[in-house]
Every structure is written in C-alpha cells, then in structure tokens.
N, CA, C and O atoms as CSV, one atom per row, in Angstrom:
chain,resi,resn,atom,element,x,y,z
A,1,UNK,N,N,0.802,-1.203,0.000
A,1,UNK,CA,C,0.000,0.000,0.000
A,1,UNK,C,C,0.852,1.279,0.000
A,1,UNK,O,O,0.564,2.293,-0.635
A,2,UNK,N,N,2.234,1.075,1.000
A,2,UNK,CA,C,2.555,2.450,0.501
A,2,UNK,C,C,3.383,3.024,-0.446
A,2,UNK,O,O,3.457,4.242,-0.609
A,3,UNK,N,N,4.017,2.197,-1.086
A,3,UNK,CA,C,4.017,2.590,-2.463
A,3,UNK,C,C,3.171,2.982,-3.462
A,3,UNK,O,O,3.625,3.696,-4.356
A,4,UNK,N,N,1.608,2.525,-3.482
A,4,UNK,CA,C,0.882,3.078,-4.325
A,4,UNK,C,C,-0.051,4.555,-3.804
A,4,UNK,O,O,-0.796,5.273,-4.471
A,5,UNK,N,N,0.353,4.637,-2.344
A,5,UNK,CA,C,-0.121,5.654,-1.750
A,5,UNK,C,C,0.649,7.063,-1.603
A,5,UNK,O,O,0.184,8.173,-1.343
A,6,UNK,N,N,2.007,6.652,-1.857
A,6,UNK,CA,C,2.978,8.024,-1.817
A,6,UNK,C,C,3.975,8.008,-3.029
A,6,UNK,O,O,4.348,7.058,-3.716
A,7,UNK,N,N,4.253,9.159,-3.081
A,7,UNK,CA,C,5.474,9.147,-4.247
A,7,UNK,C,C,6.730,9.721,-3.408
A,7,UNK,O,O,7.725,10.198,-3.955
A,8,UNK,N,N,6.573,9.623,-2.118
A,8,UNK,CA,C,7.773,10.328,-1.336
A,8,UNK,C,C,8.795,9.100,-1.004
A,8,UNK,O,O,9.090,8.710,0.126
A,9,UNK,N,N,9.266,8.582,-2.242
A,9,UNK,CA,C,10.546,7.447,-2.390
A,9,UNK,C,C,11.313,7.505,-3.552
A,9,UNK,O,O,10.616,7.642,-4.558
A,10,UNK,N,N,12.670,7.440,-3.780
A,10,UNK,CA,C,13.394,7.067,-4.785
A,10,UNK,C,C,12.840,6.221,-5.437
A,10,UNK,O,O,13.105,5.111,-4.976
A,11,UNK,N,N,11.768,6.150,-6.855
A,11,UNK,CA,C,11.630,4.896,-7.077
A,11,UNK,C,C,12.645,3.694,-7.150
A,11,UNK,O,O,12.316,2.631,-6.624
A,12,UNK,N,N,13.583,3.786,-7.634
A,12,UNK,CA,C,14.480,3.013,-8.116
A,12,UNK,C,C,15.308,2.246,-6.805
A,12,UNK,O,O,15.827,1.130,-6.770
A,13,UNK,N,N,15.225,3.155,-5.905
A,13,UNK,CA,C,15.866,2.499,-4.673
A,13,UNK,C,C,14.833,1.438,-4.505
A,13,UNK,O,O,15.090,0.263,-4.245
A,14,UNK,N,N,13.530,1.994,-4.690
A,14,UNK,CA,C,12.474,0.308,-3.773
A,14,UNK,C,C,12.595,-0.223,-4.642
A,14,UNK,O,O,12.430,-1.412,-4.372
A,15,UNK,N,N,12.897,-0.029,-6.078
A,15,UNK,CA,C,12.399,-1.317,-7.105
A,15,UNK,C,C,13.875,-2.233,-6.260
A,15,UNK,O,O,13.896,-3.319,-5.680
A,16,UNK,N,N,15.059,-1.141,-6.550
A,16,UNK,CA,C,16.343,-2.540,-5.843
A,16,UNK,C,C,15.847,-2.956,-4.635
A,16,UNK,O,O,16.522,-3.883,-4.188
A,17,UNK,N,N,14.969,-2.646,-3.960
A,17,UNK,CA,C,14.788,-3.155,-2.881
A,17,UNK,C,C,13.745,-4.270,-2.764
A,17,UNK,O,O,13.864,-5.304,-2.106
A,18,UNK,N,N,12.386,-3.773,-3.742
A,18,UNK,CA,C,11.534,-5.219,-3.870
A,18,UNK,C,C,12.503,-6.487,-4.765
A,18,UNK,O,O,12.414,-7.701,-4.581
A,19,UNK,N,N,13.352,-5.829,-5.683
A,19,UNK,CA,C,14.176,-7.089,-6.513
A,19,UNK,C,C,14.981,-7.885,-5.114
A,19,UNK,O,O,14.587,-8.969,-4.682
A,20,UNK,N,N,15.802,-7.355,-4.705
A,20,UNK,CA,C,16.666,-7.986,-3.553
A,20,UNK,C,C,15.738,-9.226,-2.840
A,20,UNK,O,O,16.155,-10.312,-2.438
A,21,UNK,N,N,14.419,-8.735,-2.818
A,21,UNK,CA,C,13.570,-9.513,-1.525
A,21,UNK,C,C,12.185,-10.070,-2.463
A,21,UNK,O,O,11.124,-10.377,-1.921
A,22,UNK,N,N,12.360,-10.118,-3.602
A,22,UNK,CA,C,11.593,-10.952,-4.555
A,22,UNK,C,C,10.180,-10.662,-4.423
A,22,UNK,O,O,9.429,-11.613,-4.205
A,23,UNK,N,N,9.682,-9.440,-4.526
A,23,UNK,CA,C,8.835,-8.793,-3.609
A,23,UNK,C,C,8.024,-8.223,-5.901
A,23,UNK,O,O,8.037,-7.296,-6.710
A,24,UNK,N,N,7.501,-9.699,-5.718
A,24,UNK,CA,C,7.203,-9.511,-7.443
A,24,UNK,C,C,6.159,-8.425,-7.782
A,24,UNK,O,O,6.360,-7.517,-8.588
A,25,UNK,N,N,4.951,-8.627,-7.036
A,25,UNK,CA,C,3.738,-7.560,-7.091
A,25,UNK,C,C,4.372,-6.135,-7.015
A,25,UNK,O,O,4.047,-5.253,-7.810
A,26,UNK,N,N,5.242,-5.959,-6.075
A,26,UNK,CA,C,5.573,-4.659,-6.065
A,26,UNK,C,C,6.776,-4.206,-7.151
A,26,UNK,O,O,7.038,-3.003,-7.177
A,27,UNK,N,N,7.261,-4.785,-7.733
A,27,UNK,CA,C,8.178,-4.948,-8.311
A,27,UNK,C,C,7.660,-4.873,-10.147
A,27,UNK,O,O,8.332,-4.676,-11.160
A,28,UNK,N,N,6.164,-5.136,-9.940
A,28,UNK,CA,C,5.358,-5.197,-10.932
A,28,UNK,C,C,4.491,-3.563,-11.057
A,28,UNK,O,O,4.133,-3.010,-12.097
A,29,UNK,N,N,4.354,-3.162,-9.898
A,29,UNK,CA,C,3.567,-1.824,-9.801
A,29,UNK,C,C,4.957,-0.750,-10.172
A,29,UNK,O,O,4.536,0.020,-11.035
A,30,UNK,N,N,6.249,-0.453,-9.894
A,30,UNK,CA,C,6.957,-0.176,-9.670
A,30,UNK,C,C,7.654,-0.150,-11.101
A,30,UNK,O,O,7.769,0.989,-11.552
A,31,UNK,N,N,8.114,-1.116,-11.861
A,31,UNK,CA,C,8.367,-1.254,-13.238
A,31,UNK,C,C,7.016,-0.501,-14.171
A,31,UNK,O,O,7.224,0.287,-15.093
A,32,UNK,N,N,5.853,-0.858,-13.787
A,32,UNK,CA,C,5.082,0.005,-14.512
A,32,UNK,C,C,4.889,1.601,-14.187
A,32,UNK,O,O,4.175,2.310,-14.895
A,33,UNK,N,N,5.355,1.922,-13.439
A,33,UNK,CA,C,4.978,3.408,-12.971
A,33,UNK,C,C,6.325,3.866,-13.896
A,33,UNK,O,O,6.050,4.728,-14.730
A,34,UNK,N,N,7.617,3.460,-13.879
A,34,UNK,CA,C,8.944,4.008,-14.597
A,34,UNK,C,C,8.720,3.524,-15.793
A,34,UNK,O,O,9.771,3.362,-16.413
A,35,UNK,N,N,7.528,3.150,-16.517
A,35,UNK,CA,C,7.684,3.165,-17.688
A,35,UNK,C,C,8.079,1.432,-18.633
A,35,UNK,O,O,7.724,1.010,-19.734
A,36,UNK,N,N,9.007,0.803,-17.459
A,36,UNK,CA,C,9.313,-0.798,-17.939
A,36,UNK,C,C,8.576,-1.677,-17.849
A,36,UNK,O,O,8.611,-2.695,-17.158
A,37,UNK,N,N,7.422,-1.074,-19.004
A,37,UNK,CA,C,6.258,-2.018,-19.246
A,37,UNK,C,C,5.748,-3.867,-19.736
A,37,UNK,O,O,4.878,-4.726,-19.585
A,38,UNK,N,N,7.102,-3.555,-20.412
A,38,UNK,CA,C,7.553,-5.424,-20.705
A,38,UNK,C,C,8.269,-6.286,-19.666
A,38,UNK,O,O,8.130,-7.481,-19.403
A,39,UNK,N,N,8.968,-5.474,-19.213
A,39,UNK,CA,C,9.377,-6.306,-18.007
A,39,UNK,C,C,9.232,-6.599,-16.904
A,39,UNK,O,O,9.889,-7.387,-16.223
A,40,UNK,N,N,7.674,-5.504,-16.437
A,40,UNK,CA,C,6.588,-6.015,-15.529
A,40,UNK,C,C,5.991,-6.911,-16.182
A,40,UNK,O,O,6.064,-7.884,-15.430
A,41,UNK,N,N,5.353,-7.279,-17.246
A,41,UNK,CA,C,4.525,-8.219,-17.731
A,41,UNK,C,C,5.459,-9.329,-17.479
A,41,UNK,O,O,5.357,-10.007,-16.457
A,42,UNK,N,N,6.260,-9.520,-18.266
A,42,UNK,CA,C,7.278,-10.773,-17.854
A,42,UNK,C,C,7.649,-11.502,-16.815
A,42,UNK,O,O,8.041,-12.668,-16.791
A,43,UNK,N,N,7.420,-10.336,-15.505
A,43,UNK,CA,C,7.546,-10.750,-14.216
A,43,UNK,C,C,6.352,-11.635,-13.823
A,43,UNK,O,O,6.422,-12.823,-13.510
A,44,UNK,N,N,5.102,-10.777,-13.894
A,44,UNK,CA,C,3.784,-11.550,-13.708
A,44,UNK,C,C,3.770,-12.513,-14.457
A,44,UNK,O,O,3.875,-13.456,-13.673
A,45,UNK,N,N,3.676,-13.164,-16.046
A,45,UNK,CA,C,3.916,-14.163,-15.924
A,45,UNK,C,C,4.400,-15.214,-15.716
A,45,UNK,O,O,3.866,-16.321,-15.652
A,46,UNK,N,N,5.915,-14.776,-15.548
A,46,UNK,CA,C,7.157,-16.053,-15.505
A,46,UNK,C,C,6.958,-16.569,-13.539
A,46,UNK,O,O,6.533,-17.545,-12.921
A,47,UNK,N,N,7.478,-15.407,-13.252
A,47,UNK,CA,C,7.119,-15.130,-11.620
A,47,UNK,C,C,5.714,-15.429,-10.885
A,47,UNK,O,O,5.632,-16.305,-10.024
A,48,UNK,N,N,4.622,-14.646,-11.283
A,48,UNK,CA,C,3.218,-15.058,-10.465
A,48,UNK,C,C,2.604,-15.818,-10.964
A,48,UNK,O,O,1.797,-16.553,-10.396
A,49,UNK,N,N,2.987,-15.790,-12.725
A,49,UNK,CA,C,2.311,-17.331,-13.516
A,49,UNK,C,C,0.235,-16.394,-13.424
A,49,UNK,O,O,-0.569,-17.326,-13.465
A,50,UNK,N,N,-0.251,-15.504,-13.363
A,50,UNK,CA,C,-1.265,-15.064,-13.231
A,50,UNK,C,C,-2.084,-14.276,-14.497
A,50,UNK,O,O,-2.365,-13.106,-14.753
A,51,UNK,N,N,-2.255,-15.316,-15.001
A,51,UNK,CA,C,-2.895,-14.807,-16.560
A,51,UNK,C,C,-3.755,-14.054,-16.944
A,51,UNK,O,O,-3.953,-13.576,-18.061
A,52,UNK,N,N,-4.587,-13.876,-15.456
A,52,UNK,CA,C,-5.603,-12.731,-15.438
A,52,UNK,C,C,-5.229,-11.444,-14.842
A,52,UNK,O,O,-5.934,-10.446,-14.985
A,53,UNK,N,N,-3.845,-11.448,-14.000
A,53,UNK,CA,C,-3.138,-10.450,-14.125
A,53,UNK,C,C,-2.660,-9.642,-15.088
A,53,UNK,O,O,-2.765,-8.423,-15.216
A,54,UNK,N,N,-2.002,-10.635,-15.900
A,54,UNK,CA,C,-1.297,-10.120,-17.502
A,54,UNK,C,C,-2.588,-9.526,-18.363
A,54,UNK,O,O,-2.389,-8.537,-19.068
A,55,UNK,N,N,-3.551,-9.960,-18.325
A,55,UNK,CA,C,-4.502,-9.699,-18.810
A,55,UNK,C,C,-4.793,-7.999,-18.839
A,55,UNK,O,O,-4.806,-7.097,-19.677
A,56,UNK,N,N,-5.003,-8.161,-17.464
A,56,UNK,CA,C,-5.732,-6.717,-16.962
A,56,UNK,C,C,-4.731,-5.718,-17.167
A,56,UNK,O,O,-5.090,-4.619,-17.589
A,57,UNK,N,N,-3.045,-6.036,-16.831
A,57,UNK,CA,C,-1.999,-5.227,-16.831
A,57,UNK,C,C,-1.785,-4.811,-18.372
A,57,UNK,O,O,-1.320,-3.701,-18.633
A,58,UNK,N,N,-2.184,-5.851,-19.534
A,58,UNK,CA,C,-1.901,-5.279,-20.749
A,58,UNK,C,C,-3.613,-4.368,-20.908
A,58,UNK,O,O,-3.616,-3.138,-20.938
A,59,UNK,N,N,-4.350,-4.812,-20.956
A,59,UNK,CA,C,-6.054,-3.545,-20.990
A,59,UNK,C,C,-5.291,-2.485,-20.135
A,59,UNK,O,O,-5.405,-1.430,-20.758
A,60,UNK,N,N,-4.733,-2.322,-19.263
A,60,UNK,CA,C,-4.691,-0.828,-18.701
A,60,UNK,C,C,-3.454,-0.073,-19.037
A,60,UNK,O,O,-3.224,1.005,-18.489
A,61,UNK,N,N,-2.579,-0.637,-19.989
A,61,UNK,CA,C,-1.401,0.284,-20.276
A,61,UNK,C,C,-1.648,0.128,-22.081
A,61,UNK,O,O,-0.925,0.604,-22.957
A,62,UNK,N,N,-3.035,-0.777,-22.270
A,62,UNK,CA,C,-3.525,-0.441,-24.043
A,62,UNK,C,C,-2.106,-0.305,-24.840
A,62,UNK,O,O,-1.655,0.778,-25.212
A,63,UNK,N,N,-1.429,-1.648,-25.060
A,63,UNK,CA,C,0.070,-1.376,-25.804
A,63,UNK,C,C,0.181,-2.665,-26.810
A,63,UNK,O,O,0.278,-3.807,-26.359
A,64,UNK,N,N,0.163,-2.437,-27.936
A,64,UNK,CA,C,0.383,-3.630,-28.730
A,64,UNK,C,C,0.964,-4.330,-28.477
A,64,UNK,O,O,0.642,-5.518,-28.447
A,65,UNK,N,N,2.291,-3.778,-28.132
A,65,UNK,CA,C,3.815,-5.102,-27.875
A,65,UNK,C,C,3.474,-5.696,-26.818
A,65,UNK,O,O,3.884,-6.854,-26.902
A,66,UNK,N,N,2.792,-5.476,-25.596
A,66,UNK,CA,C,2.436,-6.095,-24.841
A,66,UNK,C,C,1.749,-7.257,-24.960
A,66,UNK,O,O,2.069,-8.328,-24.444
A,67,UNK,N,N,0.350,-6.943,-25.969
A,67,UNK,CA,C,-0.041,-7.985,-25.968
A,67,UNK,C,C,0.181,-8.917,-26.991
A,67,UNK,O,O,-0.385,-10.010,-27.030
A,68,UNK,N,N,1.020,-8.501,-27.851
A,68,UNK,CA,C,2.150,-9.444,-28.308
A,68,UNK,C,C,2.492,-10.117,-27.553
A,68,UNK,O,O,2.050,-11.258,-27.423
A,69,UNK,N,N,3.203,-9.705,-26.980
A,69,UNK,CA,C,4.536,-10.515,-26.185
A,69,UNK,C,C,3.645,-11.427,-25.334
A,69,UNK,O,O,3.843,-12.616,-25.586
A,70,UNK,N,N,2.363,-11.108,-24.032
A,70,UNK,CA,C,1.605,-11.899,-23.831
A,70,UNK,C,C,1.336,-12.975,-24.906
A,70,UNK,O,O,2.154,-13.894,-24.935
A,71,UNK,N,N,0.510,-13.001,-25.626
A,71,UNK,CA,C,0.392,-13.584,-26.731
A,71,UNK,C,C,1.619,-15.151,-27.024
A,71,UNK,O,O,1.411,-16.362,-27.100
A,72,UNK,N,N,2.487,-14.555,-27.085
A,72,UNK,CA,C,3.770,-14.872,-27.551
A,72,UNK,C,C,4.436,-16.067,-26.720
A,72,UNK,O,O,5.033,-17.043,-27.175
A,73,UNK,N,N,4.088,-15.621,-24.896
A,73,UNK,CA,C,4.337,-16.389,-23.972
A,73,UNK,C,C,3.300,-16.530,-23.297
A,73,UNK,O,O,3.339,-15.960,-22.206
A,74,UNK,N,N,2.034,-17.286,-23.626
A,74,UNK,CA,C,1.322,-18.277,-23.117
A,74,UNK,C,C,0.539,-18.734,-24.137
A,74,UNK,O,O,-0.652,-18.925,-23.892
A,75,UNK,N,N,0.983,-18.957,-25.282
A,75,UNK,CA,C,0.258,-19.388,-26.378
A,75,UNK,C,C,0.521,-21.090,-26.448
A,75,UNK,O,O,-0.273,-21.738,-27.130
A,76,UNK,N,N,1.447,-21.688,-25.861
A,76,UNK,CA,C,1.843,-23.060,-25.283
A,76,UNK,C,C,0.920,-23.748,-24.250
A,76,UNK,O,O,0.738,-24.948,-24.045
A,77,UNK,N,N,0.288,-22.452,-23.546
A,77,UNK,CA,C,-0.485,-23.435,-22.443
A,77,UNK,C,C,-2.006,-23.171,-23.000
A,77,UNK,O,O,-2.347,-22.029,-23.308
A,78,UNK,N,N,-2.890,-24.270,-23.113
A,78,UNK,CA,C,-4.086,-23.912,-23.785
A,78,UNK,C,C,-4.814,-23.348,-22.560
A,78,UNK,O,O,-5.712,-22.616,-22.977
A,79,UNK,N,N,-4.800,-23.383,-21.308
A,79,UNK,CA,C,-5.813,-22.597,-20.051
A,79,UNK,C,C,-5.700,-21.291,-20.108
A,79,UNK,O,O,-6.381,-20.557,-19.392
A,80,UNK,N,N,-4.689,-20.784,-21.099
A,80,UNK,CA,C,-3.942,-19.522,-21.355
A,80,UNK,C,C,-4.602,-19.003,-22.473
A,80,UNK,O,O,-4.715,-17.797,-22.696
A,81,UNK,N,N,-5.143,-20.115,-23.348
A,81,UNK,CA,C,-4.882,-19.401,-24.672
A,81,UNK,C,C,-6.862,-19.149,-24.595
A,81,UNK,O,O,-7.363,-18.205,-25.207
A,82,UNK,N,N,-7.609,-19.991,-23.894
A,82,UNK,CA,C,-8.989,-20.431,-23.567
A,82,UNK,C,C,-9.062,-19.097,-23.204
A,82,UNK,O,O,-9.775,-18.407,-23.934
A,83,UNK,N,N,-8.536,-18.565,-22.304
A,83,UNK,CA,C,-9.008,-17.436,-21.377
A,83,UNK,C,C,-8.567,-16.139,-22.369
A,83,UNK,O,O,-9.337,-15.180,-22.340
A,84,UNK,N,N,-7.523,-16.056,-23.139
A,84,UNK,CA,C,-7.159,-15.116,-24.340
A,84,UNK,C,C,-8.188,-14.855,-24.848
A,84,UNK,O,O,-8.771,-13.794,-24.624
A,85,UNK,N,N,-8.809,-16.131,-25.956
A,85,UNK,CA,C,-9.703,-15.822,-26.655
A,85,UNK,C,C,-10.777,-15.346,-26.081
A,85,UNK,O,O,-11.527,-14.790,-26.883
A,86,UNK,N,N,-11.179,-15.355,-24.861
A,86,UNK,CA,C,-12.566,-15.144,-24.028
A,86,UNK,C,C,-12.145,-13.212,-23.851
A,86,UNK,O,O,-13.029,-12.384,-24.072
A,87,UNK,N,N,-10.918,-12.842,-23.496
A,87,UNK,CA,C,-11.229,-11.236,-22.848
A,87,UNK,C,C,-10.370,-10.835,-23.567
A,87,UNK,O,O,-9.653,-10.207,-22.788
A,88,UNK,N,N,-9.857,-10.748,-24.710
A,88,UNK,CA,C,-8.972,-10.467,-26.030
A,88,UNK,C,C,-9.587,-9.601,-26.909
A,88,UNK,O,O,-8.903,-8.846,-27.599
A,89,UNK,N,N,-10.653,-9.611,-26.964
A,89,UNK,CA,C,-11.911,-9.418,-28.456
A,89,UNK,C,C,-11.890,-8.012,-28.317
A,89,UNK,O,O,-11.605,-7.491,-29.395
A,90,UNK,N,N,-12.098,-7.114,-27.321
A,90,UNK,CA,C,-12.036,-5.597,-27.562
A,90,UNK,C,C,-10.596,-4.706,-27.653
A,90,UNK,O,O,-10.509,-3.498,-27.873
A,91,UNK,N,N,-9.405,-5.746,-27.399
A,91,UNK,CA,C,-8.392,-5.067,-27.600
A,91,UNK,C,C,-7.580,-5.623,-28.463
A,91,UNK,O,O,-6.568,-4.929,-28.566
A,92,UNK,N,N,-7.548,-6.626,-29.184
A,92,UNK,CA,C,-6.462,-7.609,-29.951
A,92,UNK,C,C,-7.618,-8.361,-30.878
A,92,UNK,O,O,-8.564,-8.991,-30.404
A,93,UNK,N,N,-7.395,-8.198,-32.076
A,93,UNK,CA,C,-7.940,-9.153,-33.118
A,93,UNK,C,C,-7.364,-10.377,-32.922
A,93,UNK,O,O,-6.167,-10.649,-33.013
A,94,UNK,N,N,-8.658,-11.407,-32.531
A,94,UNK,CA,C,-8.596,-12.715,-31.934
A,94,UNK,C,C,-7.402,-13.537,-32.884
A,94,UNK,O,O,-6.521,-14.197,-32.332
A,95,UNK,N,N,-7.498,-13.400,-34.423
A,95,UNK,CA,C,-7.080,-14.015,-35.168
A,95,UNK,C,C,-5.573,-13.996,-35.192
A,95,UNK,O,O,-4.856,-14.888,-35.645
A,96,UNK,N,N,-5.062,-12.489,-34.466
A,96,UNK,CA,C,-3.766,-12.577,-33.865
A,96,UNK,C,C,-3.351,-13.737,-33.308
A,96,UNK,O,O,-2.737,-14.618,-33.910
A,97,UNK,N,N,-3.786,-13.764,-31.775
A,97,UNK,CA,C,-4.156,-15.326,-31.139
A,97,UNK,C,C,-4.146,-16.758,-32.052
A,97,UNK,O,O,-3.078,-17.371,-32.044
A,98,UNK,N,N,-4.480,-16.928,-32.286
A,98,UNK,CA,C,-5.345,-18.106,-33.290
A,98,UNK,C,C,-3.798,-18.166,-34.395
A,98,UNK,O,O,-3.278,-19.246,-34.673
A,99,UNK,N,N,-3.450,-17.319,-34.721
A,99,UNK,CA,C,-2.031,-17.567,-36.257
A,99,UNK,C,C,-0.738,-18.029,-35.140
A,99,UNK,O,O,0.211,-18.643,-35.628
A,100,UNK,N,N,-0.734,-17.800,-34.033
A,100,UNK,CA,C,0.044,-17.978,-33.235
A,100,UNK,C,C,0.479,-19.276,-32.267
A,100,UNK,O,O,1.508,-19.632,-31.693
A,101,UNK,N,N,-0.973,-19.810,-32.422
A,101,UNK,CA,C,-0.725,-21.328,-32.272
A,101,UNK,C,C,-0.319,-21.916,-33.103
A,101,UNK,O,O,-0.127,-23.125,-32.967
C-alpha cells in the first residue's frame, strides 16, 4: 500500500529493494509506474504465472507489444490461450491469437 499511496521514495531504490527480496507484485507496480512495461509483464507471468493479471496489466497500459509478447508467452499453455480468446476481443484481433498457435 505504501508505495501506491505516496510518491515520497526514490523509485528506483524500492524497485532494488523489492528485486533484492523478490517482492514480485511490487516490483510489478513499480516497473510500470517508470515506464518498464515489458518487463513487468514478464515478471507476472514467468514469476506469479497469473494470466488474469497479464490480462488486466496489458487492458490498462492499451500497448500492442504487450499484448504481443503476452500472446507470444502463453500461447503453449491452452488454459492460457482459452481465457485469451474469451477477454482479447475488444483489444487484440482474436485471429492474432489463433495464427500464433
């Protein structure tokens, strides 16, 4: 909470500080506020494995490469790709999805 409640921190000091202590969620809010939008996504999935995270994190920063790259890395697991095609449709032409398997 108080990271998303104050801006009275070095960001960069807490990000070394959630990295040091594997502190992924925050480490995920934190990469997205500085802008390192792919490599929060990457975290949530490789790290929290949370597909409805990645989900919501690519709808609220609306970025193609993102949902590329989503796309890209969970197109192997079909519980991944089920749930793609289901909340995909207003931001990514499904058929993206679908050429990718």
């Amino acid at each position: 909470p108080f990271l998303k409640c104050s801006d009275n921190y070095p960001i960069q000091e807490a990000l070394d500080v959630c990295q040091s202590n594997n502190l992924y969620p925050e480490m995920v809010f934190l990469l997205g506020r500085i802008g390192n939008t792919r490599e929060a996504l990457q975290i949530i999935i490789e790290k929290l494995d949370d597909i409805n995270q990645a989900i919501n994190f690519c709808q609220e920063h609306n970025d193609m490469e993102l949902w590329t790259d989503l796309i890209k890395q969970t197109v192997d697991k079909p519980e991944c790709v089920t749930l793609l095609l289901k909340r995909i449709g207003n931001y990514v032409d499904p058929r993206m999805l679908i050429q990718n398997i």
